[in-house]
C-alpha positions as a LaTeX table, in Angstrom:
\begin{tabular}{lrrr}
\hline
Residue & $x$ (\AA) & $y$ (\AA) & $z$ (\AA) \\
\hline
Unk1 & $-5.43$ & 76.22 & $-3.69$ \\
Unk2 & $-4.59$ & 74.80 & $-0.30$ \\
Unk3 & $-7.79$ & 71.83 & $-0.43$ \\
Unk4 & $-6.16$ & 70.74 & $-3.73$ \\
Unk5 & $-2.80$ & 69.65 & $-2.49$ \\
Unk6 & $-3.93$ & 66.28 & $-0.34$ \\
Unk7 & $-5.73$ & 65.36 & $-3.88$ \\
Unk8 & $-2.87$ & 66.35 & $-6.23$ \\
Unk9 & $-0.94$ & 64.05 & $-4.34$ \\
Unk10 & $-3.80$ & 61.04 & $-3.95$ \\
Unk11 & $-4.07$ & 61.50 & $-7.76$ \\
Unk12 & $-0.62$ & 61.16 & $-8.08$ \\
Unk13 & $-0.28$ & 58.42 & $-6.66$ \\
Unk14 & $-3.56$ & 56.34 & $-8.11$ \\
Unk15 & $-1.80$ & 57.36 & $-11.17$ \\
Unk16 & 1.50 & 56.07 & $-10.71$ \\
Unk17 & 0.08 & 52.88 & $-9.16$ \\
Unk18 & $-1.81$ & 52.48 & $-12.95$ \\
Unk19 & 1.23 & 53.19 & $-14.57$ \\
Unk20 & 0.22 & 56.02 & $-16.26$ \\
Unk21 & 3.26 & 57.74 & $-18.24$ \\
Unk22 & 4.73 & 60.91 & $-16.91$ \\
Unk23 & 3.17 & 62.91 & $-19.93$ \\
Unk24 & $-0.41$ & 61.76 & $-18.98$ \\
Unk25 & $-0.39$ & 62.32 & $-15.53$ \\
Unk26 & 0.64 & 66.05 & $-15.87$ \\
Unk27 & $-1.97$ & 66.08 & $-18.55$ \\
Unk28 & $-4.52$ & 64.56 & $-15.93$ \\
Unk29 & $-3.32$ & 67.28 & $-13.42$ \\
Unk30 & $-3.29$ & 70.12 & $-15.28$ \\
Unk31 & $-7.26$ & 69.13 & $-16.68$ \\
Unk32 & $-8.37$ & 68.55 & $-13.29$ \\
Unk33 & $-6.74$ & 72.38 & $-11.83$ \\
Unk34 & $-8.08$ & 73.66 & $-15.00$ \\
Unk35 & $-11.72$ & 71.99 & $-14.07$ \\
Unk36 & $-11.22$ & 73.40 & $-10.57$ \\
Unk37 & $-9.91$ & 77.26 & $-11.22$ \\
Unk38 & $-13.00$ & 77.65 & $-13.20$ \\
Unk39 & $-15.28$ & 76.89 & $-10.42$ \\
Unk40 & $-13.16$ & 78.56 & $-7.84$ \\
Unk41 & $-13.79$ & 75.70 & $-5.81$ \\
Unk42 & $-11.89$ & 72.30 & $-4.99$ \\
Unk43 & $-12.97$ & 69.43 & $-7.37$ \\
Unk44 & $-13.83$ & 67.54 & $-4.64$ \\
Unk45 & $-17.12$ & 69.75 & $-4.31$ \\
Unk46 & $-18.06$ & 69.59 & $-7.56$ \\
Unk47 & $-20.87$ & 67.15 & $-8.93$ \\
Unk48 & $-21.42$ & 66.24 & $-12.82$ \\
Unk49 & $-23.75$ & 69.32 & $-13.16$ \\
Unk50 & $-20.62$ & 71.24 & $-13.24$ \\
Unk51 & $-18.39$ & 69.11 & $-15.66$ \\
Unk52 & $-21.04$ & 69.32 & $-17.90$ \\
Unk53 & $-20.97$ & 73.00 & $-17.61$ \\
Unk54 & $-16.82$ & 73.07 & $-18.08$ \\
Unk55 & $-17.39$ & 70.75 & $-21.20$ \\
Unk56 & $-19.96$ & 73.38 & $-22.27$ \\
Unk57 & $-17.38$ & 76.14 & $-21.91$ \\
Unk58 & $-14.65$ & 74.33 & $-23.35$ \\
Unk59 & $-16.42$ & 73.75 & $-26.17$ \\
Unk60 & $-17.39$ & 77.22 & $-26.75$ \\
Unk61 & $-13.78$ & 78.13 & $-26.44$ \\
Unk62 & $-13.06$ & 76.24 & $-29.59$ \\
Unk63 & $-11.04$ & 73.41 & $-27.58$ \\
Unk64 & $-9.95$ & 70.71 & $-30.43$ \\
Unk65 & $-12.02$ & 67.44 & $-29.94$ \\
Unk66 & $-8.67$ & 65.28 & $-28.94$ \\
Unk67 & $-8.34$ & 67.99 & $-26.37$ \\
Unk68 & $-11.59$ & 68.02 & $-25.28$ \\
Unk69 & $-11.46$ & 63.98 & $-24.98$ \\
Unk70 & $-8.09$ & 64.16 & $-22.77$ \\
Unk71 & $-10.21$ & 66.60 & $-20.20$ \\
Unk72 & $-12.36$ & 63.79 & $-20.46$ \\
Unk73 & $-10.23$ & 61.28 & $-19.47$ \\
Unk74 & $-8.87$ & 63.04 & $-16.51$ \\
Unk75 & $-12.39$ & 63.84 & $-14.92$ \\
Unk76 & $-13.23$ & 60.45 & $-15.06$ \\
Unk77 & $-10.20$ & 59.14 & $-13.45$ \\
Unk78 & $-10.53$ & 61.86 & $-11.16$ \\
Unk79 & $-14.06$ & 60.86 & $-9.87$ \\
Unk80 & $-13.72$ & 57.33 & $-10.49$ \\
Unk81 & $-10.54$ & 56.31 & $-9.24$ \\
Unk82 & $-9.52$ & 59.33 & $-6.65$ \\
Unk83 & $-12.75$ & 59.88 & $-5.12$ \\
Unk84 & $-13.98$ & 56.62 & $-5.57$ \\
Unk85 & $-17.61$ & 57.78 & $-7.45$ \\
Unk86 & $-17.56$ & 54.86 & $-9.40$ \\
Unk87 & $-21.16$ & 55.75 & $-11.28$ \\
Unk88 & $-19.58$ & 59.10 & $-12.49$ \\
Unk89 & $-17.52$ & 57.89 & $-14.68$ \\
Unk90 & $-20.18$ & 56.95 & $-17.17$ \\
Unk91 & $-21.50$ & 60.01 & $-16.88$ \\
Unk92 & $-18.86$ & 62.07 & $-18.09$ \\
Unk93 & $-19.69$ & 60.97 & $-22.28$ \\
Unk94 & $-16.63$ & 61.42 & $-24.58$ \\
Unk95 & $-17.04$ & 64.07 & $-27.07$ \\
Unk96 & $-17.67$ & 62.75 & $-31.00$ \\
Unk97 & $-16.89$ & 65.02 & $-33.85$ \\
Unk98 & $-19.51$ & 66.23 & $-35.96$ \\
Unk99 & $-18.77$ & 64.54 & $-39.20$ \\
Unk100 & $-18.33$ & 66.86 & $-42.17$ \\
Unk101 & $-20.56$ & 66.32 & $-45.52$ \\
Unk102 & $-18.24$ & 65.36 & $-47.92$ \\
Unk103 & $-16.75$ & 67.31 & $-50.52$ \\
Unk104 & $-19.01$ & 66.37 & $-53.98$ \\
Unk105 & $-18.57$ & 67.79 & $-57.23$ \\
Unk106 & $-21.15$ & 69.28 & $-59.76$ \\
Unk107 & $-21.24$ & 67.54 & $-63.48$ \\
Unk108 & $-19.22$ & 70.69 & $-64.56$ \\
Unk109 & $-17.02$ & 70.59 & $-62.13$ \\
Unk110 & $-15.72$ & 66.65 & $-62.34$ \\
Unk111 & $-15.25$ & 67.79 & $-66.66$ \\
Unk112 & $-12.87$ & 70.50 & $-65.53$ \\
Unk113 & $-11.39$ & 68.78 & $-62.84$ \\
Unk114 & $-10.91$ & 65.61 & $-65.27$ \\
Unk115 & $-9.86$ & 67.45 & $-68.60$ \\
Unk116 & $-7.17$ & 69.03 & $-66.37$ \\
Unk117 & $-5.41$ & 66.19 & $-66.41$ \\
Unk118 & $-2.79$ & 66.17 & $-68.69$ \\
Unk119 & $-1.73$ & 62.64 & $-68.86$ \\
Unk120 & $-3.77$ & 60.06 & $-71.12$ \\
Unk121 & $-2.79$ & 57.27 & $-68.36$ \\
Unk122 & $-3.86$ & 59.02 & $-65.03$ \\
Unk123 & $-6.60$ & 60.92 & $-66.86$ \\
Unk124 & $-8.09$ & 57.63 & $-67.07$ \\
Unk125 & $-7.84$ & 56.29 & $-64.18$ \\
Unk126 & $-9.56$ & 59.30 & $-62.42$ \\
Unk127 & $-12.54$ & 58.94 & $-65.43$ \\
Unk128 & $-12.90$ & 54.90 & $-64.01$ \\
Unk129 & $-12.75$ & 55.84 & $-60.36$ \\
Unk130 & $-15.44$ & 58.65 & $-61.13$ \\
Unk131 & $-17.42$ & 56.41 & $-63.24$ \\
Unk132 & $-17.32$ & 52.98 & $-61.17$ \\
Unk133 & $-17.46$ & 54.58 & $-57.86$ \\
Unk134 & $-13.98$ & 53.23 & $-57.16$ \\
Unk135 & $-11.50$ & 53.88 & $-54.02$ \\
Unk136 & $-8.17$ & 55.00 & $-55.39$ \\
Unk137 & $-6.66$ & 51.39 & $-54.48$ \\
Unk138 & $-9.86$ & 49.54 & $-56.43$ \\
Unk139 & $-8.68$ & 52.24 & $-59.43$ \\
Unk140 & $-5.04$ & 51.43 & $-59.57$ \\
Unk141 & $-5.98$ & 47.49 & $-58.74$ \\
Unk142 & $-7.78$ & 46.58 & $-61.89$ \\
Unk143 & $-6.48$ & 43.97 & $-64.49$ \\
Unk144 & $-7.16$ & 44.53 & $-68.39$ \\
Unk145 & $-9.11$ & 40.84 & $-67.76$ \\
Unk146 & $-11.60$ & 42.86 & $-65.10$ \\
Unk147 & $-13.41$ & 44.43 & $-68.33$ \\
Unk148 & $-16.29$ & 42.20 & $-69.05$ \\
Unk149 & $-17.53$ & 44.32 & $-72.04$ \\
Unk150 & $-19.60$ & 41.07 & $-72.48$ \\
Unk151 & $-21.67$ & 41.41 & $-69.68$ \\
Unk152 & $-21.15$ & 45.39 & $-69.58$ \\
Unk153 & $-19.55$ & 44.96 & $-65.63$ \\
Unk154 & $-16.45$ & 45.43 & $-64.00$ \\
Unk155 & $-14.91$ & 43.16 & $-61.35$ \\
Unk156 & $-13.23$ & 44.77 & $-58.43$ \\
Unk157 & $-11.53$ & 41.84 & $-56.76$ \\
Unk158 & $-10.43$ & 42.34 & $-53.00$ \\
Unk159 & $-11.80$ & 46.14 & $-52.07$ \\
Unk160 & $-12.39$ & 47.02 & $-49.00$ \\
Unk161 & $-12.91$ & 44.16 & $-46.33$ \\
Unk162 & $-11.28$ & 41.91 & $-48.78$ \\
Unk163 & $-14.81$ & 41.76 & $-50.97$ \\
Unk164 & $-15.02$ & 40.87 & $-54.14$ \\
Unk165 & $-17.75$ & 42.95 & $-56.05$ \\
Unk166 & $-19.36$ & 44.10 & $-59.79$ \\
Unk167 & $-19.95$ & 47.81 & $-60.43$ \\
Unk168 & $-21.49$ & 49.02 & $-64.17$ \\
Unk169 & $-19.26$ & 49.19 & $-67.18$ \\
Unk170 & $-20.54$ & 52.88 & $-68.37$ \\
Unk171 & $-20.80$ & 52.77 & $-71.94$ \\
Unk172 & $-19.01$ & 55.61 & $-72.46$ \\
Unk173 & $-16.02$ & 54.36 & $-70.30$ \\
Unk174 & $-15.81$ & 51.62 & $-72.11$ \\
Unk175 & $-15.08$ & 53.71 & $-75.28$ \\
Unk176 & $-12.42$ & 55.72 & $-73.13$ \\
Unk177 & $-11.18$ & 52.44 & $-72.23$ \\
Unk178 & $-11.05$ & 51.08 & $-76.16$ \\
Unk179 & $-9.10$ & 54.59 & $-76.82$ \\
Unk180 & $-6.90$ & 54.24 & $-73.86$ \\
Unk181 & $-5.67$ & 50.47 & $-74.97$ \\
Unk182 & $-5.34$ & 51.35 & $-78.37$ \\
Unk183 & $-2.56$ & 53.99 & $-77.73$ \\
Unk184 & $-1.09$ & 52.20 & $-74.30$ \\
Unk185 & $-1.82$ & 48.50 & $-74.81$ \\
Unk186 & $-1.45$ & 47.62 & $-71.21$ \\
Unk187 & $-1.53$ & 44.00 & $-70.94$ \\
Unk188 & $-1.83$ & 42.63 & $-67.23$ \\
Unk189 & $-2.43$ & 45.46 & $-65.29$ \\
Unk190 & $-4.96$ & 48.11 & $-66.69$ \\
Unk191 & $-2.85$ & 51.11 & $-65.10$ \\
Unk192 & 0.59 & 50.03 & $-65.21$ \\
Unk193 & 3.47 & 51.68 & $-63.18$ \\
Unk194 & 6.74 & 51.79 & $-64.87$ \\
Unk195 & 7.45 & 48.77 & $-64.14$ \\
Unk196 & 4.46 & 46.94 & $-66.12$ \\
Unk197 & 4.86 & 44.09 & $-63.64$ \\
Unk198 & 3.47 & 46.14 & $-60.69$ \\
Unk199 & 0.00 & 48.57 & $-61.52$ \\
Unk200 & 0.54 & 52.46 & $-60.88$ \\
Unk201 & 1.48 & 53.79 & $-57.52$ \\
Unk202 & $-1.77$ & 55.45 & $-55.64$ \\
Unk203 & 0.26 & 58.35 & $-54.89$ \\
Unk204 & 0.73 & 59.12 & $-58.56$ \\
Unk205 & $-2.85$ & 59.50 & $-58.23$ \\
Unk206 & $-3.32$ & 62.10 & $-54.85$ \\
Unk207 & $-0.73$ & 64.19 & $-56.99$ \\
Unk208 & $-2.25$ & 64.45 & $-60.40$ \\
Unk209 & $-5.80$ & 65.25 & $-57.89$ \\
Unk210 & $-3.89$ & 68.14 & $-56.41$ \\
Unk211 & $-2.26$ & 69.51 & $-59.69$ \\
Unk212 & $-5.92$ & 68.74 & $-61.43$ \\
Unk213 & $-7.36$ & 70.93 & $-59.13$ \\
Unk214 & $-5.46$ & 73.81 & $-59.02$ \\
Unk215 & $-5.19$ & 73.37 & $-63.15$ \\
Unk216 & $-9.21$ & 73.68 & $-63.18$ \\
Unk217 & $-9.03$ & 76.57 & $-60.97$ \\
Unk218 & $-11.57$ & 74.82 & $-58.26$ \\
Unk219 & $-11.87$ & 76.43 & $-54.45$ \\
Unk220 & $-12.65$ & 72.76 & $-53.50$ \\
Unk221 & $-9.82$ & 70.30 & $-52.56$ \\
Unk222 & $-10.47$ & 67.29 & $-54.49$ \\
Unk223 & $-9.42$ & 63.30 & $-53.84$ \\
Unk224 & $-9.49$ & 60.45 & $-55.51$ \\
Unk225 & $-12.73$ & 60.08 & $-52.87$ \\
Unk226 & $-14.07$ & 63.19 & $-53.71$ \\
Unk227 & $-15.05$ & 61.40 & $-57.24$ \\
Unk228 & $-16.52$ & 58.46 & $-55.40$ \\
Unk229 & $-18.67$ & 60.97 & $-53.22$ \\
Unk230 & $-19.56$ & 62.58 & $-56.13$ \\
Unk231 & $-20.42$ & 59.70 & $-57.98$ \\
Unk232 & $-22.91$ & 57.93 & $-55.19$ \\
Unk233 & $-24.50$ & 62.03 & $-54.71$ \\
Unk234 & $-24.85$ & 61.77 & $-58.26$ \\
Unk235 & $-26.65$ & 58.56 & $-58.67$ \\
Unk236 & $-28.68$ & 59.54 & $-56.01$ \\
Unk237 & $-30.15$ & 62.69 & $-57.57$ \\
Unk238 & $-30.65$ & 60.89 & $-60.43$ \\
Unk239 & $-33.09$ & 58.10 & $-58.64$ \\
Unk240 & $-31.00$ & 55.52 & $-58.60$ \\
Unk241 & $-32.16$ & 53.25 & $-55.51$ \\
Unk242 & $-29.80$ & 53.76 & $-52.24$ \\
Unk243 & $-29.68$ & 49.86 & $-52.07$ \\
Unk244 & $-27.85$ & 49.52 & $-55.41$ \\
Unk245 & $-25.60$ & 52.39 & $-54.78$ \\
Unk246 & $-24.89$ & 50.08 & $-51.18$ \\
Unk247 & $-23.83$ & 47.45 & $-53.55$ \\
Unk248 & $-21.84$ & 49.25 & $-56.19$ \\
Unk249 & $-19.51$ & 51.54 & $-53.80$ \\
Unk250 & $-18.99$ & 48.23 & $-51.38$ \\
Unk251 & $-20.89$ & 49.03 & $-47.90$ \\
Unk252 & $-21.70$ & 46.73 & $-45.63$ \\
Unk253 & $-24.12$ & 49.39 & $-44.78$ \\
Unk254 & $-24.60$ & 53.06 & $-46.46$ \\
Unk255 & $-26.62$ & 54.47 & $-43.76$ \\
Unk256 & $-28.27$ & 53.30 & $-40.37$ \\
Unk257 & $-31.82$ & 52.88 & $-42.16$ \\
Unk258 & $-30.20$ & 50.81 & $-45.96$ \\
Unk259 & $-29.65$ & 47.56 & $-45.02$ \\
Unk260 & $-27.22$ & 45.47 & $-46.99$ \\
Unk261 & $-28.96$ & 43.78 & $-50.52$ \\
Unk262 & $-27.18$ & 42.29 & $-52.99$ \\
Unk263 & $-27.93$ & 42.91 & $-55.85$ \\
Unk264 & $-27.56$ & 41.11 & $-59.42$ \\
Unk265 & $-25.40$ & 41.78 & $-62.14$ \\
Unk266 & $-28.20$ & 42.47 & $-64.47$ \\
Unk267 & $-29.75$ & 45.11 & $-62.57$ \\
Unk268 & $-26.31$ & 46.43 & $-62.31$ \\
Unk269 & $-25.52$ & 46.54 & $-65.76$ \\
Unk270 & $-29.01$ & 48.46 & $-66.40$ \\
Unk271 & $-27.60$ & 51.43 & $-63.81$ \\
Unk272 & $-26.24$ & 54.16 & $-65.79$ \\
Unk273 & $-23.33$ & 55.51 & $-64.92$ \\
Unk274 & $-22.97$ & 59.61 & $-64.07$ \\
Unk275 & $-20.50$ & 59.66 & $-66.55$ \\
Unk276 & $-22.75$ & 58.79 & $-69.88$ \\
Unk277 & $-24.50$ & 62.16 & $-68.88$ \\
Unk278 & $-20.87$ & 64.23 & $-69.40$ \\
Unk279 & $-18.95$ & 65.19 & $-72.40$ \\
Unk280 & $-15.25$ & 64.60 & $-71.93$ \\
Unk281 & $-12.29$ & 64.41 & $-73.88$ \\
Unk282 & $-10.52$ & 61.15 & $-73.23$ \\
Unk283 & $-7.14$ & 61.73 & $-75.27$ \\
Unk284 & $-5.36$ & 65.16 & $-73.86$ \\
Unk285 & $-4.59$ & 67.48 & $-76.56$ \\
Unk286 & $-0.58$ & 66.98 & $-77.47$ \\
\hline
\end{tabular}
């Protein structure tokens, strides 16, 4: 298009005068002739009515969101900066991806998923991160001295944020943890790598997940935070109270509407945890 010359080359140069790298400004360029080509018309003499419209049809073209946010980009620099509309800008919203529900397992489905794991050590682990509501780093992290049977609690020490925090000691973890020490006798670290000095290596964990899954024969791909997810959904069916599932899984907040509550460690060591409700072999069969 003849009209688009003069402001291919005033773009051009508002970009290079930004610095803009040579990859972004044919990105910005190529957006822009996209924007235009669709209207049949110069950019120049076209208002925010019609970006909307173009973000409308790329979206319905099933443009990836990073794409989508690079068109973005260029239209506003296009408006704002080479036409000088600086109110349009603002006007031109980035796109946010919907976020997905997580993945959450049934009661069944976290009994096949754990008993397909065929080693006693990792086995475990999984069972405490399912049971605690633990990230795979709080799993791994925890010292044979964070078991206070006493008190029926656990002590995660630096999660996320750096926070200390208690979750419940499920009864019946704490009899998978009695088995467990009996035949491993870990002695700093709960999960021990091979070498005891360090604790086991979170990827150990992502691949017994991925072998577990496929073991159990489940169409869903499960994560160390799958059993976290599934844990909180859990709790939540069962009535616990949103705030102390807030407290136990470490949010600052679990939802625009909970705010933060801290709660003591006698009303969470009355919680039950999901996994007193399951039946689940803790040693795996030789």
């Amino acid at each position: 298009m003849a009209e688009m010359s003069p402001l291919r080359r005033r773009m051009i140069e508002d970009m290079t005068v930004r610095n803009l790298s040579p990859a972004t400004q044919r990105s910005y360029l190529h957006a822009v002739t996209k924007f235009s080509r669709y209207f049949g018309r110069s950019p120049e003499r076209l208002d925010i009515e019609d970006v909307r419209a173009f973000q409308v049809h790329l979206v319905s073209t099933g443009i990836s969101w990073p794409a989508l946010n690079q068109t973005v980009c260029a239209l506003r620099f296009f408006y704002g900066v080479t036409l000088g509309h600086g109110e349009i800008p603002e006007r031109i919203p980035y796109a946010r991806e919907p976020r997905k529900l997580p993945v959450v397992l049934s009661a069944d489905e976290v009994v096949r998923f754990l008993e397909a794991v065929p080693s006693l050590k990792t086995r475990v682990v999984l069972t405490t991160a399912y049971a605690a509501g633990l990230r795979a780093s709080e799993a791994v992290g925890l010292k044979v001295a964070d078991i206070d049977s006493g008190r029926m609690v656990i002590r995660v020490e630096h999660g996320k944020g750096g926070k200390d925090r208690y979750v419940m000691l499920s009864a019946q973890l704490l009899g998978v943890l009695r088995t467990y020490w009996r035949l491993a006798r870990p002695r700093t670290w709960l999960f021990p790598g091979r070498d005891e000095s360090k604790p086991i290596d979170v990827q150990v964990l992502y691949a017994a997940c991925r072998s577990a899954c496929a073991a159990a024969g489940l169409a869903k791909r499960v994560t160390v935070h799958t059993l976290r997810h599934s844990f909180a959904t859990h709790l939540l069916e069962s009535g616990t109270d949103i705030r102390i599932i807030q407290v136990l899984l470490g949010h600052s907040n679990l939802s625009s509407t909970a705010r933060y509550t801290r709660v003591s460690s006698g009303l969470i060591r009355r919680t039950e945890s999901p996994l007193d409700r399951l039946s689940l072999d803790v040693v795996p069969p030789a």
